[in-house]
C-alpha positions as CSV (number, residue, x, y, z in Angstrom):
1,X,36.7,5.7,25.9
2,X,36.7,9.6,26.5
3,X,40.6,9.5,26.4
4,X,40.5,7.1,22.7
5,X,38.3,10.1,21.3
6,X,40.0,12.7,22.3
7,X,43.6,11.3,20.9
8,X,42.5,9.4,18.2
9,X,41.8,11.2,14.6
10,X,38.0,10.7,13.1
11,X,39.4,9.5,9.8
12,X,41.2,6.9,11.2
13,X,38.8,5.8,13.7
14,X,36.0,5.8,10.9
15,X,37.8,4.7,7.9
16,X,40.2,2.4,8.4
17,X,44.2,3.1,7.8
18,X,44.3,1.0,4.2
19,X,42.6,1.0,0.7
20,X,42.8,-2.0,-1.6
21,X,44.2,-1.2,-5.0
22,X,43.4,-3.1,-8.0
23,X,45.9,-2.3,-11.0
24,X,45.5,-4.2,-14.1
25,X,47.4,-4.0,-17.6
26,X,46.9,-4.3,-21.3
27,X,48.3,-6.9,-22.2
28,X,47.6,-8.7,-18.7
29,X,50.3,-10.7,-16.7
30,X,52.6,-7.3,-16.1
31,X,54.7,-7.4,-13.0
32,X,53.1,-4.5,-10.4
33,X,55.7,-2.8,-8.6
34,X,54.6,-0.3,-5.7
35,X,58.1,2.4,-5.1
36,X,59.9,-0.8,-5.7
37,X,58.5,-3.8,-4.5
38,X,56.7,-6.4,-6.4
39,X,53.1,-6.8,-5.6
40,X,52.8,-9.3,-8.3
41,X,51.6,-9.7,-11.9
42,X,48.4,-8.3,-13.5
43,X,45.7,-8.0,-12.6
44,X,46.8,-7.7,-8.8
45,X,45.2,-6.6,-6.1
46,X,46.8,-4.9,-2.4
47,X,46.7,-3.0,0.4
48,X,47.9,0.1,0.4
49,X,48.0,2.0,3.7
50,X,47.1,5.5,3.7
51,X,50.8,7.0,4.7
52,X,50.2,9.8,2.4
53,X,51.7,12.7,4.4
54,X,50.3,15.9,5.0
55,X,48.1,17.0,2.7
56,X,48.7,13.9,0.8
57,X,52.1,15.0,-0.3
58,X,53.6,11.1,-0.2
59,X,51.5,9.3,-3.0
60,X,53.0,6.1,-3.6
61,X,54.1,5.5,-7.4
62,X,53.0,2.4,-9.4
63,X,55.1,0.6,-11.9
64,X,54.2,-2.0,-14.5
65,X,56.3,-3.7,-16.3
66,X,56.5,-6.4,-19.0
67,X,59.4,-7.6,-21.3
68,X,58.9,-6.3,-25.0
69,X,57.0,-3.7,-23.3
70,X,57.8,-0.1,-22.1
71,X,57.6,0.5,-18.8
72,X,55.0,2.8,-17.2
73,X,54.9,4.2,-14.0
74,X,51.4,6.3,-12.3
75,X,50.8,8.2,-9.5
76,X,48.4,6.6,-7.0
77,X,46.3,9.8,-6.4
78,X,44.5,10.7,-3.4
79,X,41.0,12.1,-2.4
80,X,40.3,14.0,1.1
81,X,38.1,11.6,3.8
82,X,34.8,14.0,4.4
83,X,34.8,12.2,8.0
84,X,37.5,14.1,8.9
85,X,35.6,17.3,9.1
86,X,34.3,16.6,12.4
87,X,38.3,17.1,13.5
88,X,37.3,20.7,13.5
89,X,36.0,20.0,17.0
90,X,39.6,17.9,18.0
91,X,42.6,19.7,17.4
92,X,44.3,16.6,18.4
93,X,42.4,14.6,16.2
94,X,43.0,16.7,13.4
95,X,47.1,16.4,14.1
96,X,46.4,12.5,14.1
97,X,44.7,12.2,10.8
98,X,46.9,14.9,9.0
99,X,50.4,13.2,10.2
100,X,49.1,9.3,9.6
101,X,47.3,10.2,6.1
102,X,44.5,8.9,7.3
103,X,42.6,12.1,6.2
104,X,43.1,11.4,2.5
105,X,42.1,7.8,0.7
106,X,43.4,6.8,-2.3
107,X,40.9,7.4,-5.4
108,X,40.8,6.2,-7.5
109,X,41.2,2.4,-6.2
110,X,41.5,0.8,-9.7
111,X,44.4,1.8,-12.5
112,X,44.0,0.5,-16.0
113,X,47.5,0.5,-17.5
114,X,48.1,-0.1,-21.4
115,X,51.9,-0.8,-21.9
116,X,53.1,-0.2,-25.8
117,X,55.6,-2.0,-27.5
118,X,59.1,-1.5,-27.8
119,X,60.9,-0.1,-31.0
């Protein structure tokens, strides 16, 4: 148990590795696509694991899509996990959490996208 603490971040022990991410769209029945791949029509709902890169650098970009409709594409935006303070005592821990992501969660969890018409 000793050894799992000691190489294991507090984020990711704590919080899990994944959100779930809700997008929806005006009008509904879009087609979601997260840095290319479907995740279905609005609203939709997925998992998004927390691969966000050091300091959240890697946020993973959202895509909606509709025919007759513009497409739109969003930033999913990330938040820093407060758990992930007590790292300050693990130096390994700290490495863990900062290369997986898992220090940062993405927040907001829900996008509302409104898709205008095209000319």
């Amino acid at each position: 148990m000793a050894v799992l603490l000691s190489t294991s971040g507090c984020a990711t022990l704590f919080s899990g590795s994944s959100d779930e991410i809700t997008v929806k769209s005006e009008p509904e029945g879009a087609m979601v696509r997260v840095n290319g791949l479907d995740q279905g029509e609005t609203p939709v709902t997925f998992s998004a694991d927390r691969d966000a890169g050091w300091f959240g650098s890697n946020r993973n970009q959202v895509t909606v899509i509709k025919d007759g409709y513009e497409e739109r594409s969003v930033r999913m935006q990330t938040q820093w996990v407060p758990i992930s303070i007590l790292n300050l005592f693990n130096g390994i821990g700290w490495a863990v959490d900062a290369y997986s992501g898992n220090m940062w969660k993405y927040e907001p969890t829900t996008y509302k996208i409104t898709l205008e018409e095209e000319e």
